[in-house]
N, C-alpha and C positions, 0 to 999 in steps of 0.2 A: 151525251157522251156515253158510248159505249164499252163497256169491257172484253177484252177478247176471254172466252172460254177456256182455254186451252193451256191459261197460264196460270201454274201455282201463286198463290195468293199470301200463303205461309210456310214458314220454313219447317214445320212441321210440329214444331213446338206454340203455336198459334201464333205468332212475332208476323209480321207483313214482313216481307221480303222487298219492298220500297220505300227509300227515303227519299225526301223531301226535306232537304236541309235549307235553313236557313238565317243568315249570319244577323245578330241582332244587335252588333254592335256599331253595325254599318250606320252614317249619317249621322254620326253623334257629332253632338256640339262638347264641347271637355274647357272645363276654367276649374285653374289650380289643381288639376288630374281628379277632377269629378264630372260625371255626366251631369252635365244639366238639362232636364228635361225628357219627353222621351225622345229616342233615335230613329231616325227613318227604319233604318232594320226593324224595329220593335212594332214599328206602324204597318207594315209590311206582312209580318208575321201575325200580326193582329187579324188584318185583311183578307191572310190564307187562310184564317181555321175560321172564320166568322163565312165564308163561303165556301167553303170544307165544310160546312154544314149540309149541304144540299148536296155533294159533290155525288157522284156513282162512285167514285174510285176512295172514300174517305178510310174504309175497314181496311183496302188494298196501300193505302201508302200511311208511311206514319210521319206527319210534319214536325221536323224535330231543329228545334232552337241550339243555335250555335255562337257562342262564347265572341268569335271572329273566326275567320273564314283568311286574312291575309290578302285583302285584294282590297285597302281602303280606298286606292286611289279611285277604285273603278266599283263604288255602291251604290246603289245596294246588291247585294250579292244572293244567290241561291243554288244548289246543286241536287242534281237528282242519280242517284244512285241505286243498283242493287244488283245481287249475287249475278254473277256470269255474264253482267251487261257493261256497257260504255259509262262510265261514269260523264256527268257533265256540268260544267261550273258557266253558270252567267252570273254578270254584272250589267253595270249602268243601267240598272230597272228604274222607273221611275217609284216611286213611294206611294204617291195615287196612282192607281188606276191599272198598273200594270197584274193584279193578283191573280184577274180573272185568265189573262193570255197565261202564268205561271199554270196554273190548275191545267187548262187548254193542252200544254206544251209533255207536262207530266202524264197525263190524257194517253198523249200520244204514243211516248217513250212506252210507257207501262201495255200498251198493245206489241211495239218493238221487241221480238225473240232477242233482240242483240243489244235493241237500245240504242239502234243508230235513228239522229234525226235529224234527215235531209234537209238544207238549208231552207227549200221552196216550203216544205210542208209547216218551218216551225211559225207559231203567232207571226205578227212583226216585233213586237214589242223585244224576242227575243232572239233575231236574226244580225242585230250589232252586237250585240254583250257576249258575245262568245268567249269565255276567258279560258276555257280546257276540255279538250274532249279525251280523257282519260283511259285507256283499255284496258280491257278485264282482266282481272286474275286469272290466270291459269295455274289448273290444279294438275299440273304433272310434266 
């Protein structure tokens, strides 16, 4: 995986300008309003930084753990985001096995000037879970 050049990497305050979000409270089992055990989200997010270890783009995006995400029906959940691009939310990832198409997919995005990514080019793993493809801010 390659980085494209061209794209600032930090907002100038040394912060990465890409997230990597992802919901950790997906795939929970809950008895008498307590997690029991760990949660698929938690398994998941285990998965990205244990292979974020290797990754080329690991300095460029920051994998950042979330509370809930509001999409339980449709977990595990993850979204990648950053300034001036398409924000984009998937679900029904599988728990195993899917981390490596996630990393893949962010890969891609993070080459994207806009952040669009065409249904043909994403993994498969993330070509059903489509839950929002969200448009940028505009600053004016």
């Amino acid at each position: 995986m390659t980085a494209a050049t061209n794209i600032s990497t930090t907002n100038g305050f040394g912060v990465s300008t890409h997230s990597l979000f992802v919901c950790k409270t997906c795939a929970s089992i809950w008895q008498e309003g307590k997690l029991v055990g760990e949660s698929g989200g938690q398994k998941l997010l285990q998965c990205l930084q244990d292979l974020a270890q290797d990754w080329d783009l690991r300095e460029q995006f920051s994998i950042q753990e979330v509370e809930c995400m509001s999409a339980c029906n449709r977990s595990c959940v993850v979204a990648f985001a950053a300034q001036g691009k398409i924000t984009y939310l998937f679900g029904d990832l599988a728990v195993e096995g899917s981390a490596s198409a996630v990393l893949e997919c962010a890969s891609q995005y993070y080459t994207k000037p806009n952040g669009m990514l065409p249904w043909s080019e994403r993994p498969e793993a993330l070509k059903k879970g489509i839950l929002a493809r969200i448009p940028p801010l505009s600053l004016g």
